[in-house]
HTML snippet that shows the backbone in 3Dmol.js (N, CA, C, O; Angstrom):
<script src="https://3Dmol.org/build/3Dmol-min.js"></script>
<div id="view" style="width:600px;height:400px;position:relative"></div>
<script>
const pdb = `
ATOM      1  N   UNK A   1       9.559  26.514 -24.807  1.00  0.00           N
ATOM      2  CA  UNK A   1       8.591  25.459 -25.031  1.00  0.00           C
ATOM      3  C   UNK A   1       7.398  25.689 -24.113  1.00  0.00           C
ATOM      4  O   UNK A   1       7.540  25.813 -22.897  1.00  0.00           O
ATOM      5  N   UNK A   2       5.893  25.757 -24.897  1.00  0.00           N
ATOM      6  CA  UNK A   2       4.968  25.904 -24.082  1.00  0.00           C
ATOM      7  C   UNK A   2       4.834  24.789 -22.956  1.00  0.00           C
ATOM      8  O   UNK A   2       5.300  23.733 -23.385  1.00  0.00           O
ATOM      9  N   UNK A   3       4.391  24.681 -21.761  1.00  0.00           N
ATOM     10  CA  UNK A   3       4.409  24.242 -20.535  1.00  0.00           C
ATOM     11  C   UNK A   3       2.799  23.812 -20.032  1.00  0.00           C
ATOM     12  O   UNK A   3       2.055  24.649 -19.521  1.00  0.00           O
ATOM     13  N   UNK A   4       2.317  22.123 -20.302  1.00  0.00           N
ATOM     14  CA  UNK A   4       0.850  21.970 -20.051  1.00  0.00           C
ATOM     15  C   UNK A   4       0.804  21.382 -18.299  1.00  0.00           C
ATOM     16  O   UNK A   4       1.672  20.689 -17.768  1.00  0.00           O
ATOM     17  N   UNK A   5      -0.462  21.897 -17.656  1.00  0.00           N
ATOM     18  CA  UNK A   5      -0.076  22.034 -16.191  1.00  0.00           C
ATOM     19  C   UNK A   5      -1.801  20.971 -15.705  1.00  0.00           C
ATOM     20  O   UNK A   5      -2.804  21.564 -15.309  1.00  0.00           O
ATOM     21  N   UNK A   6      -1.771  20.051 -15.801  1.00  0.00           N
ATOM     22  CA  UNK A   6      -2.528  19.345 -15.535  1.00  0.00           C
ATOM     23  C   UNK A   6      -2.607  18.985 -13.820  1.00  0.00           C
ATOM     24  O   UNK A   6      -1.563  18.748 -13.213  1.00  0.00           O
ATOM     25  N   UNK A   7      -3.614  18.975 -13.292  1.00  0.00           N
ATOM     26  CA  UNK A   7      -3.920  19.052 -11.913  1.00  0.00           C
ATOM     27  C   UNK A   7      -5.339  18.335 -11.582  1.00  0.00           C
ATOM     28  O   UNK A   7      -6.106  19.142 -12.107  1.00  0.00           O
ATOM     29  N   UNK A   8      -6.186  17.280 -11.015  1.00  0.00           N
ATOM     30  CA  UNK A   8      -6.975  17.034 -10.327  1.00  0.00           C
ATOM     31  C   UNK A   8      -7.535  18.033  -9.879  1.00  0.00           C
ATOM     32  O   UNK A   8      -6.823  18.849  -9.294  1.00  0.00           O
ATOM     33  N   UNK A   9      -9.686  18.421 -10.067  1.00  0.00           N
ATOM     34  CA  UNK A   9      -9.947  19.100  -9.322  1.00  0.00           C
ATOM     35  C   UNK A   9      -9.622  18.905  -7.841  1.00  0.00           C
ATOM     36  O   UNK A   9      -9.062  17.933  -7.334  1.00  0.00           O
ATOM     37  N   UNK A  10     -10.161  20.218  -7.127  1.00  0.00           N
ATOM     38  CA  UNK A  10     -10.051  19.686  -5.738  1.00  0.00           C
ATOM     39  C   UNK A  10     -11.042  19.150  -4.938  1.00  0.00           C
ATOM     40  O   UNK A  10     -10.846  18.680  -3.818  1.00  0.00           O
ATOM     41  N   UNK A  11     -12.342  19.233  -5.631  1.00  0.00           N
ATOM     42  CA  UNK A  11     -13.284  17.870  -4.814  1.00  0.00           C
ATOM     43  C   UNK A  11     -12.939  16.774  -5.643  1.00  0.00           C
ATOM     44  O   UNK A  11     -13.977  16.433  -6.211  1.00  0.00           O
ATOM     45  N   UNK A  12     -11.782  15.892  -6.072  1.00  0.00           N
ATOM     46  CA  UNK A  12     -11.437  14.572  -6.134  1.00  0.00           C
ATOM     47  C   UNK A  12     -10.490  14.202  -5.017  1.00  0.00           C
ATOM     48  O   UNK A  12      -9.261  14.254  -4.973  1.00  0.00           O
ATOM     49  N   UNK A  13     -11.332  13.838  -4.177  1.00  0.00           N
ATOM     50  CA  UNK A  13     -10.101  13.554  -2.936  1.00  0.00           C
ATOM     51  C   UNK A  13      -9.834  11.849  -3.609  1.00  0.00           C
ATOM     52  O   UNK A  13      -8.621  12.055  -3.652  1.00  0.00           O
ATOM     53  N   UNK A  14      -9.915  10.879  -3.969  1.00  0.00           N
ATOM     54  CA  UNK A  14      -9.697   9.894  -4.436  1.00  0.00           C
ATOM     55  C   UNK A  14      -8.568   9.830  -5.523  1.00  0.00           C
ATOM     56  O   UNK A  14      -7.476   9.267  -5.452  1.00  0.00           O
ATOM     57  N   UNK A  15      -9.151  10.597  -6.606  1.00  0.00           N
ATOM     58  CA  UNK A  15      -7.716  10.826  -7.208  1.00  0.00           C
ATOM     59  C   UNK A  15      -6.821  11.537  -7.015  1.00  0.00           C
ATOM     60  O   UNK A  15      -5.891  11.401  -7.810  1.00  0.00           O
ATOM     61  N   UNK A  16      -6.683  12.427  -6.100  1.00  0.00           N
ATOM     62  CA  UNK A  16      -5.829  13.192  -5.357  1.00  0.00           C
ATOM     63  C   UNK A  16      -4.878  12.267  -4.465  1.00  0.00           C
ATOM     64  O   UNK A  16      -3.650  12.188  -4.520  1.00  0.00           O
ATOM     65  N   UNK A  17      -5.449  11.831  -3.928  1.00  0.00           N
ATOM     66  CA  UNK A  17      -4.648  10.342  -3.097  1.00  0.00           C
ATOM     67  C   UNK A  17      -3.870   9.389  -4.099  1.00  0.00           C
ATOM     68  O   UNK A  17      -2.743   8.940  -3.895  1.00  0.00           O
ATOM     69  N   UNK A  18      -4.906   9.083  -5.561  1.00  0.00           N
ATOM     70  CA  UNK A  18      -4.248   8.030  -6.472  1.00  0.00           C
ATOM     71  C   UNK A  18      -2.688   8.851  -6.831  1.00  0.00           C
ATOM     72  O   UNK A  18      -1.582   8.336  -6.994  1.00  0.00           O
ATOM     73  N   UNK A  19      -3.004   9.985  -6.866  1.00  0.00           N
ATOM     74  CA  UNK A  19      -1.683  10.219  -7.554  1.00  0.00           C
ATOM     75  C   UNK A  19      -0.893  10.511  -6.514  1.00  0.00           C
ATOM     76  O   UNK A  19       0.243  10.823  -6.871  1.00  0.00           O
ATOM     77  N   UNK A  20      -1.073  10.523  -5.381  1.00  0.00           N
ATOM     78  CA  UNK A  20       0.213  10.925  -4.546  1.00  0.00           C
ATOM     79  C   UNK A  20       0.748   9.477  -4.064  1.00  0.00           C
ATOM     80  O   UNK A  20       1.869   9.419  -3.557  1.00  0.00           O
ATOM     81  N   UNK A  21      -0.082   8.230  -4.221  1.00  0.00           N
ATOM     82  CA  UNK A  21       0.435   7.183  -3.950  1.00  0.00           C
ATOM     83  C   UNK A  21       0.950   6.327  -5.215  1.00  0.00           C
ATOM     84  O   UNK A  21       1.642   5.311  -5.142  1.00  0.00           O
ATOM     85  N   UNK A  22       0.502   6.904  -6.321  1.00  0.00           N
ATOM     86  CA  UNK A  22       0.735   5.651  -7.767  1.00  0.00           C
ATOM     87  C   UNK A  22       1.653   6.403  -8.139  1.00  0.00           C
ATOM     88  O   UNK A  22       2.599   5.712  -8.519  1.00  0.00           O
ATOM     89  N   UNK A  23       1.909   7.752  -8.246  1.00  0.00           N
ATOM     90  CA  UNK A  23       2.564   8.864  -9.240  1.00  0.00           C
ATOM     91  C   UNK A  23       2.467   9.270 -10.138  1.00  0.00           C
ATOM     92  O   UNK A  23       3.406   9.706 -10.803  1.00  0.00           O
ATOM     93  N   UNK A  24       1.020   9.263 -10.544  1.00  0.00           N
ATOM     94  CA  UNK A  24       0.654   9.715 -11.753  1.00  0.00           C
ATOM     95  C   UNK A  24      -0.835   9.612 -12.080  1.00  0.00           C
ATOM     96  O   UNK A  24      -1.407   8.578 -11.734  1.00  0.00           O
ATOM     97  N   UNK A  25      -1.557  10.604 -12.734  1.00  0.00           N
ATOM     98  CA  UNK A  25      -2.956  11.010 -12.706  1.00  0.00           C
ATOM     99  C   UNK A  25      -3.795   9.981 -13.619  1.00  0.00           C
ATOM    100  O   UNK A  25      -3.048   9.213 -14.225  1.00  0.00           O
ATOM    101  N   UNK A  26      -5.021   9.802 -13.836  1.00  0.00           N
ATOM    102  CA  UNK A  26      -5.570   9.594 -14.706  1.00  0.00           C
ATOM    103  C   UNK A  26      -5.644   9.417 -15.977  1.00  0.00           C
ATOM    104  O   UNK A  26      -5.972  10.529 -16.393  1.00  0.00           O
ATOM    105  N   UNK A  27      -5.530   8.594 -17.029  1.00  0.00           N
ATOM    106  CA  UNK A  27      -4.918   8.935 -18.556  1.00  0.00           C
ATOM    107  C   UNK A  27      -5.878  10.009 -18.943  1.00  0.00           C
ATOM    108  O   UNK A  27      -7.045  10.141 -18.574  1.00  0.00           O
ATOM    109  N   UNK A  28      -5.192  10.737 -19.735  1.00  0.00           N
ATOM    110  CA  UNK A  28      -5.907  11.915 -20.255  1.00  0.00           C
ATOM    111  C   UNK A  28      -7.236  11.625 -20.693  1.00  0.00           C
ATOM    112  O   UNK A  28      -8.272  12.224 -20.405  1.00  0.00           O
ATOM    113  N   UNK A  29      -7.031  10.399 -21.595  1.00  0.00           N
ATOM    114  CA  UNK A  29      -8.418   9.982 -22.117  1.00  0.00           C
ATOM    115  C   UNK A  29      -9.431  10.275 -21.148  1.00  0.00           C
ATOM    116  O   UNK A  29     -10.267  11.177 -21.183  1.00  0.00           O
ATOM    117  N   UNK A  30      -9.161   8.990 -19.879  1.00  0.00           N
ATOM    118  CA  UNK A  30     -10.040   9.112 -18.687  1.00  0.00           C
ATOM    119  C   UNK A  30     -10.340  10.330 -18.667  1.00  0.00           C
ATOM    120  O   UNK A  30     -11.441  10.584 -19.156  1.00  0.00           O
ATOM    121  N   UNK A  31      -9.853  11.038 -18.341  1.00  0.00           N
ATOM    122  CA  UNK A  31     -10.284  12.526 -17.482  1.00  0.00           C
ATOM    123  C   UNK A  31     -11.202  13.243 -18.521  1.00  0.00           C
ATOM    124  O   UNK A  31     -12.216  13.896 -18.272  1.00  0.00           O
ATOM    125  N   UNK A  32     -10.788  13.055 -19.416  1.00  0.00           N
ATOM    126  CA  UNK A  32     -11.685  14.039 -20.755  1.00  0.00           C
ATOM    127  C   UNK A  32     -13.134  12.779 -20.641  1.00  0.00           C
ATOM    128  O   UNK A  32     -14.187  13.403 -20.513  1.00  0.00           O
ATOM    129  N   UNK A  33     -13.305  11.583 -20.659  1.00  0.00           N
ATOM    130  CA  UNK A  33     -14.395  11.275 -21.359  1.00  0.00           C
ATOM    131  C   UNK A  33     -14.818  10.794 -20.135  1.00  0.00           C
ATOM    132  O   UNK A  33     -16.041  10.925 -20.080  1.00  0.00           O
ATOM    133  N   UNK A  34     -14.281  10.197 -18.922  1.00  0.00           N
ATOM    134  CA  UNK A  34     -15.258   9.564 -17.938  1.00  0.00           C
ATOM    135  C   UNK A  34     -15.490  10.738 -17.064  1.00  0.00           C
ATOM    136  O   UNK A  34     -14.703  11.637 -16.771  1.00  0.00           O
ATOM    137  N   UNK A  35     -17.098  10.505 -16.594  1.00  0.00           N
ATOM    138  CA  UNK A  35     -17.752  11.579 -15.419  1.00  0.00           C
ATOM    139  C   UNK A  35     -16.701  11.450 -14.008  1.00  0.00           C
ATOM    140  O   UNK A  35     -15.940  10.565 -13.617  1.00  0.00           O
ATOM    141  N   UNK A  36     -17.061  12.715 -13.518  1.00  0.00           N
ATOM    142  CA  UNK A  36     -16.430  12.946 -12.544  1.00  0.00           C
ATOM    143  C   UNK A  36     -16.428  12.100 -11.452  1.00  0.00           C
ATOM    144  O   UNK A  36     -15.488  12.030 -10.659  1.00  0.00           O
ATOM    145  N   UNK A  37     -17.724  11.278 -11.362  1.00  0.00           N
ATOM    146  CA  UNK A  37     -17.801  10.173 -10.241  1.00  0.00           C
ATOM    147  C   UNK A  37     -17.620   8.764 -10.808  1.00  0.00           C
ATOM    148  O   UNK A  37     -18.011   7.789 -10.166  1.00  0.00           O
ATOM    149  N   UNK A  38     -17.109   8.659 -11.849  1.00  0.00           N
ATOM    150  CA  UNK A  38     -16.518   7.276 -12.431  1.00  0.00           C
ATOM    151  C   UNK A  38     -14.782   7.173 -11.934  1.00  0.00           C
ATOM    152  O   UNK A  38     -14.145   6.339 -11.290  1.00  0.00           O
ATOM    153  N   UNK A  39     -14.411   8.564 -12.648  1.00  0.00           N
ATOM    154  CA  UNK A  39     -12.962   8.665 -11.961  1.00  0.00           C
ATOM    155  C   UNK A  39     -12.758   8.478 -10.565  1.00  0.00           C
ATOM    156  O   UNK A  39     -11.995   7.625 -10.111  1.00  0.00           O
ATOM    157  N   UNK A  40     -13.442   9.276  -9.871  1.00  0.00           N
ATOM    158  CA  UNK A  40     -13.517   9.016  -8.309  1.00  0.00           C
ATOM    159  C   UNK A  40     -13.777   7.136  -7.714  1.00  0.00           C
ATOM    160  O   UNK A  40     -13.021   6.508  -6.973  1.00  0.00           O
ATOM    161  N   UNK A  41     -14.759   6.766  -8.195  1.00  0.00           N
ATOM    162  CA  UNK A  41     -14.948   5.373  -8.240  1.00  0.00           C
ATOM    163  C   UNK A  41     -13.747   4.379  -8.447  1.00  0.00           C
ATOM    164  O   UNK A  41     -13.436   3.638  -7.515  1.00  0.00           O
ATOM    165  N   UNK A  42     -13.146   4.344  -9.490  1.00  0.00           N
ATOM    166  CA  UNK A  42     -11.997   3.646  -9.952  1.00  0.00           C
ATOM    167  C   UNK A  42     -10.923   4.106  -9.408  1.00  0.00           C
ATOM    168  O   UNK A  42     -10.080   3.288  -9.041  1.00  0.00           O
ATOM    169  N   UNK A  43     -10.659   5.690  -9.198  1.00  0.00           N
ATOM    170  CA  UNK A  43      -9.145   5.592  -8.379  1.00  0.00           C
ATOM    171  C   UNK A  43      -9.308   4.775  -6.922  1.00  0.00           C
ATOM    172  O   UNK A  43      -8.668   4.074  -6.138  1.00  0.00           O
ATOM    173  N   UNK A  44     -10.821   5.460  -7.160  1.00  0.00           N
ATOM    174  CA  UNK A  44     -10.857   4.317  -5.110  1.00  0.00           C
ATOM    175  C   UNK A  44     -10.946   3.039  -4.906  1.00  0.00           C
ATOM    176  O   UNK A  44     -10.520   2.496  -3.887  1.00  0.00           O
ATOM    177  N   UNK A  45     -11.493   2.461  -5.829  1.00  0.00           N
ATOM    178  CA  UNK A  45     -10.735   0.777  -5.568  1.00  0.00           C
ATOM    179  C   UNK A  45      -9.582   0.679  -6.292  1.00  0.00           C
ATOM    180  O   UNK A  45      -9.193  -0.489  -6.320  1.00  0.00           O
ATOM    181  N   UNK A  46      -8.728   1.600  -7.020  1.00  0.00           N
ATOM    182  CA  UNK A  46      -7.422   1.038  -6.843  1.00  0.00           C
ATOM    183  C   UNK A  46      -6.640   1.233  -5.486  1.00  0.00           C
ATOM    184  O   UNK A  46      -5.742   0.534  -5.018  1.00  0.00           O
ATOM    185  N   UNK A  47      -7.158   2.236  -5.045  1.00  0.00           N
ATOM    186  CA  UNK A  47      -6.797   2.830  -4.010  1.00  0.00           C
ATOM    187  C   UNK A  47      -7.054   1.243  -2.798  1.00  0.00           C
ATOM    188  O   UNK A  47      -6.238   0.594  -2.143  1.00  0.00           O
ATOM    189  N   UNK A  48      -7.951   1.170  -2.896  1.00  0.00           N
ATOM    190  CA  UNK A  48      -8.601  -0.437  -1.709  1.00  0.00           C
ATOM    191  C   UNK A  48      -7.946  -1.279  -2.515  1.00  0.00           C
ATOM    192  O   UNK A  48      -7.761  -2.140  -1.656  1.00  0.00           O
ATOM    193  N   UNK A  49      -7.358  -1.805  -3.643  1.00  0.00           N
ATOM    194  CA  UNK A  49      -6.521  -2.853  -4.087  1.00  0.00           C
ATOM    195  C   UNK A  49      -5.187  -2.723  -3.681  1.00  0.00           C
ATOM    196  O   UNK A  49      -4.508  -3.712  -3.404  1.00  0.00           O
ATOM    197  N   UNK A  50      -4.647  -1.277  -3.610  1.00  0.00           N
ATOM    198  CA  UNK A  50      -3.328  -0.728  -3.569  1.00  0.00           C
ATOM    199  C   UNK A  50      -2.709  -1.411  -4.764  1.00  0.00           C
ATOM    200  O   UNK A  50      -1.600  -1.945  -4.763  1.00  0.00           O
ATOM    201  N   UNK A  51      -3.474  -1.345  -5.700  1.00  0.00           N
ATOM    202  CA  UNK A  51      -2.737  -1.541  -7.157  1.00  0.00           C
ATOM    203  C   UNK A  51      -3.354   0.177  -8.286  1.00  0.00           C
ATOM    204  O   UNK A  51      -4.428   0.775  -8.348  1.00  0.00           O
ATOM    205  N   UNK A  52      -2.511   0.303  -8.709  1.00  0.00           N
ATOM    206  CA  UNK A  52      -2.563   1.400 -10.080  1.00  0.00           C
ATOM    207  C   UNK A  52      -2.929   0.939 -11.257  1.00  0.00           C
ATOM    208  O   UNK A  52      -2.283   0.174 -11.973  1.00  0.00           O
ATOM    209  N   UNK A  53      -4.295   1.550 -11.525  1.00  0.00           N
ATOM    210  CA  UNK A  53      -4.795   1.007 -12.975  1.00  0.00           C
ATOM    211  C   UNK A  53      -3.778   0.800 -14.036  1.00  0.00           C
ATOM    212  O   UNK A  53      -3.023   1.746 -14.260  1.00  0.00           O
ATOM    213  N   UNK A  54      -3.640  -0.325 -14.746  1.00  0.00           N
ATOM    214  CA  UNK A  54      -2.546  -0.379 -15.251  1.00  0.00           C
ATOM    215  C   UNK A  54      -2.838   0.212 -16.671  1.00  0.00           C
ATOM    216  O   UNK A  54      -1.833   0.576 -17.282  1.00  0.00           O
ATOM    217  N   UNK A  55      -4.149   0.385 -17.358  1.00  0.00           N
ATOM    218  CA  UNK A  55      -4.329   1.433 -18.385  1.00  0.00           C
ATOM    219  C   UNK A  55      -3.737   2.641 -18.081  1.00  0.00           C
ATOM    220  O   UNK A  55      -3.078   3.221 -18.944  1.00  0.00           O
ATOM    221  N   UNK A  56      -3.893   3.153 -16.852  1.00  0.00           N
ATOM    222  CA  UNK A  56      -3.950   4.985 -16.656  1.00  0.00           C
ATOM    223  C   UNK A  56      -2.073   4.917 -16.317  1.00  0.00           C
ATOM    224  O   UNK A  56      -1.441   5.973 -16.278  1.00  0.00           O
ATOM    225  N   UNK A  57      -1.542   3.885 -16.152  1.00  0.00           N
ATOM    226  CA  UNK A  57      -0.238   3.892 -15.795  1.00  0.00           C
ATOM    227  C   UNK A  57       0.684   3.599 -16.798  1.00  0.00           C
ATOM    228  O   UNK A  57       1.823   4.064 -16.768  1.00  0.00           O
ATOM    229  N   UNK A  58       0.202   2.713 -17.868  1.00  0.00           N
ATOM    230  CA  UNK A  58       1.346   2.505 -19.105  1.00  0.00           C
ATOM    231  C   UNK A  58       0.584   3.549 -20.241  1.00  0.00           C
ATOM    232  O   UNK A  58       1.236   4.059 -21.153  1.00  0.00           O
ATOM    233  N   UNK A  59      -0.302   3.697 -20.131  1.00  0.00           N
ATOM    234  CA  UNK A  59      -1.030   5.299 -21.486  1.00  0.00           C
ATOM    235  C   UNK A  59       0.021   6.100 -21.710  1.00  0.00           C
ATOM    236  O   UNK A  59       0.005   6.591 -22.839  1.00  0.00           O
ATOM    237  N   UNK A  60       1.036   6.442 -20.957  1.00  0.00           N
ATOM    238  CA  UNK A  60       2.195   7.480 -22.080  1.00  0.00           C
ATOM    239  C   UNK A  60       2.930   6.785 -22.519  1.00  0.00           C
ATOM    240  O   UNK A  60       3.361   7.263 -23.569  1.00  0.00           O
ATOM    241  N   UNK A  61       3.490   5.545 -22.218  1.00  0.00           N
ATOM    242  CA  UNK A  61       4.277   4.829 -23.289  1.00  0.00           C
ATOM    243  C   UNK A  61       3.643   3.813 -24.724  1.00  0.00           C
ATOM    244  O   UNK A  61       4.238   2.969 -25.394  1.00  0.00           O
ATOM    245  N   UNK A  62       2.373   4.264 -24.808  1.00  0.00           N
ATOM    246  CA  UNK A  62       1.385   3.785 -25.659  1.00  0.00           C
ATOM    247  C   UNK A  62       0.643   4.643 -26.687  1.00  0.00           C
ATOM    248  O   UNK A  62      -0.368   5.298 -26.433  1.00  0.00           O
ATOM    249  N   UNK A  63       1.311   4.562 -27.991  1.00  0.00           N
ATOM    250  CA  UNK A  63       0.783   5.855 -28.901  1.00  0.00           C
ATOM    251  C   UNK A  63      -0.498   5.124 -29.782  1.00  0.00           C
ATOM    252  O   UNK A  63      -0.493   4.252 -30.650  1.00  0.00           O
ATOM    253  N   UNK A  64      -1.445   5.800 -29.221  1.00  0.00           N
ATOM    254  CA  UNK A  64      -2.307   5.464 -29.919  1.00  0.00           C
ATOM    255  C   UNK A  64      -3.100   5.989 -31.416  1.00  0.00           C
ATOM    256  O   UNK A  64      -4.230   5.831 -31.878  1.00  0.00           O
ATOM    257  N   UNK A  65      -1.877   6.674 -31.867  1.00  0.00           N
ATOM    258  CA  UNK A  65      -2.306   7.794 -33.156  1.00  0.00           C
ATOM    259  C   UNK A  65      -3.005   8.730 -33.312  1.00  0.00           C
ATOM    260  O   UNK A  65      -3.286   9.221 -34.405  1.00  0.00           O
ATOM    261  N   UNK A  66      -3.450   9.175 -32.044  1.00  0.00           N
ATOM    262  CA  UNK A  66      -4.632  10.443 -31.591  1.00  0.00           C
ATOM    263  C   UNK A  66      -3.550  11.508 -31.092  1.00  0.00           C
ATOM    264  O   UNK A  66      -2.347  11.432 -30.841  1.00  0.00           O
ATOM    265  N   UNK A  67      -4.677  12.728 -31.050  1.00  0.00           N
ATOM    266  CA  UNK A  67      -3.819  13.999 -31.035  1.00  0.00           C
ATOM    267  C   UNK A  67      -3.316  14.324 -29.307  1.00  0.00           C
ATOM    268  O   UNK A  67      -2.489  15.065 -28.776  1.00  0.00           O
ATOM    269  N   UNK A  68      -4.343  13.299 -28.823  1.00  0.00           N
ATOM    270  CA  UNK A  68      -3.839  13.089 -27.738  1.00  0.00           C
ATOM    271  C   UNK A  68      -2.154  12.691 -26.539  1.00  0.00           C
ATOM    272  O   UNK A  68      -1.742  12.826 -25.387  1.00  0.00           O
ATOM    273  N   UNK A  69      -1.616  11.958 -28.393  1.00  0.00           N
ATOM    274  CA  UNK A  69       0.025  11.120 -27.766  1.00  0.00           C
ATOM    275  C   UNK A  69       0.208  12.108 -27.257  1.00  0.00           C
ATOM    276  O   UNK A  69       0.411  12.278 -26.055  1.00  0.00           O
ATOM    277  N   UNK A  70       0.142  13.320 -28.526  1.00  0.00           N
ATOM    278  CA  UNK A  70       1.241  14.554 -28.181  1.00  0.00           C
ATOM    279  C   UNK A  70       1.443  15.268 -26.729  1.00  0.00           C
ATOM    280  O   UNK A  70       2.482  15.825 -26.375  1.00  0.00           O
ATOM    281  N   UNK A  71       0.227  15.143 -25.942  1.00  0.00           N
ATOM    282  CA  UNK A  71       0.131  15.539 -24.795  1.00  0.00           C
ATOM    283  C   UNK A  71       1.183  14.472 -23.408  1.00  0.00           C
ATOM    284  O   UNK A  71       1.493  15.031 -22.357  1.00  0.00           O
ATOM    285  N   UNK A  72       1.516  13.245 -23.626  1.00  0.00           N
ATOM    286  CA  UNK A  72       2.787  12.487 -22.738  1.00  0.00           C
ATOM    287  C   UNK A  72       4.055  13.259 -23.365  1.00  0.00           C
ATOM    288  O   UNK A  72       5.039  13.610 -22.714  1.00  0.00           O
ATOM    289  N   UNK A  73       3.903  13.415 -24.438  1.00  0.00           N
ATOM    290  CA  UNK A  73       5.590  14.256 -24.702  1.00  0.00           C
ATOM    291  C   UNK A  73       5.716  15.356 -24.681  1.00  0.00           C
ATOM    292  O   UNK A  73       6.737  15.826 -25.183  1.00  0.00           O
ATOM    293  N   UNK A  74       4.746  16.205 -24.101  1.00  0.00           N
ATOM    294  CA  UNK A  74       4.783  17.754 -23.387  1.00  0.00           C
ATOM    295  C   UNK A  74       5.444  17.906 -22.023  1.00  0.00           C
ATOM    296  O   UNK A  74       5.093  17.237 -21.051  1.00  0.00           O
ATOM    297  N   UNK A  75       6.270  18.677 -21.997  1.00  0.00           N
ATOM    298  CA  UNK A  75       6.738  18.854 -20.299  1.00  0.00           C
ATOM    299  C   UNK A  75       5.069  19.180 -19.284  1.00  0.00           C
ATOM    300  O   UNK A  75       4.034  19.798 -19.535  1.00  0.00           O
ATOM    301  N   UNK A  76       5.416  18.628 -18.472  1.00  0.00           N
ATOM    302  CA  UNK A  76       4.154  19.015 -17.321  1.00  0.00           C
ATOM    303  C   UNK A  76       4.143  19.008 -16.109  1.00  0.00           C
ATOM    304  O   UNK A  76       4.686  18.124 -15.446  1.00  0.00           O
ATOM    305  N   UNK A  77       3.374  20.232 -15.508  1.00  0.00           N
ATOM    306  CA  UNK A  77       3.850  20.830 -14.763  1.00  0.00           C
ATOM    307  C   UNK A  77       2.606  20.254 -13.684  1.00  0.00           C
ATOM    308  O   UNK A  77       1.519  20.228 -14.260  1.00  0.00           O
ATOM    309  N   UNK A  78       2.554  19.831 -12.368  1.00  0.00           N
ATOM    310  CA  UNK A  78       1.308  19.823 -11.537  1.00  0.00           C
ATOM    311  C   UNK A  78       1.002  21.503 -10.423  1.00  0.00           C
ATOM    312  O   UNK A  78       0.449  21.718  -9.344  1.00  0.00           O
ATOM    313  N   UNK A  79       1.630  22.248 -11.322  1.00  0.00           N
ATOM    314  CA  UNK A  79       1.738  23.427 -10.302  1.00  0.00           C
ATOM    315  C   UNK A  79       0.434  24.533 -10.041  1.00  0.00           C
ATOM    316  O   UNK A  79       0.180  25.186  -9.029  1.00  0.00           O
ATOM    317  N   UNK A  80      -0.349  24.471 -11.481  1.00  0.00           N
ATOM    318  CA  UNK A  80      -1.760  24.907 -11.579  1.00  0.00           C
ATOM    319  C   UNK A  80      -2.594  24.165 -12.803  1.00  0.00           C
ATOM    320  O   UNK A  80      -2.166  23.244 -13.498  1.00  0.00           O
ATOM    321  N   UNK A  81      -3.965  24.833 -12.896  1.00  0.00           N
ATOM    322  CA  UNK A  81      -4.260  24.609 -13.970  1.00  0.00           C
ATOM    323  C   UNK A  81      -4.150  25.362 -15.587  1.00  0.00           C
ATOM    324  O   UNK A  81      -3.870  26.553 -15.719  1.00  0.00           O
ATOM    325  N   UNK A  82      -4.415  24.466 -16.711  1.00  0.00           N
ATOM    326  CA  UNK A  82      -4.316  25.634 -17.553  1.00  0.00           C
ATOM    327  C   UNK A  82      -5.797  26.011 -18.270  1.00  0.00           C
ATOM    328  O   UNK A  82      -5.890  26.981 -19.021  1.00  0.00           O
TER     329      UNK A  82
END
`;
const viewer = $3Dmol.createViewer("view");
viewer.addModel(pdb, "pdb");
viewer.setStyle({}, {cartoon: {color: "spectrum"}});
viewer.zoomTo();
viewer.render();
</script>
């Protein structure tokens, strides 16, 4: 089974933090359509709320009929990029 390896650049120190404290990245959506300093913005006041966006946190148990689902039911790896 092919293996998708999704990773935070490394100038996002904000979402780099979101996910080592929430456990989990950005919804895909996010990452594909919001700018790089929107993401940064929003992980950091969740980060100052110490709450986890609750969109970017329930998005894999939420099929929204885009070709996108398919990507929560891929194994994934945070080990590089692809």
């Amino acid at each position: 089974m092919r293996e998708i390896i999704i990773k935070p650049p490394d100038d996002s120190p904000n979402v780099t933090k979101y996910r080592e404290r929430f456990g989990h990245l950005p919804s895909i959506e996010a990452m594909k359509w919001m700018k790089h300093e929107e993401l940064e913005k929003i992980a950091g006041e969740a980060l100052s709320r110490n709450k986890p966006m609750k969109e970017w946190e329930e998005r894999p148990h939420i099929k929204l009929g885009s070709v996108l689902d398919e990507m929560y039911d891929t194994p994934v790896s945070d080990n590089e990029y692809i």
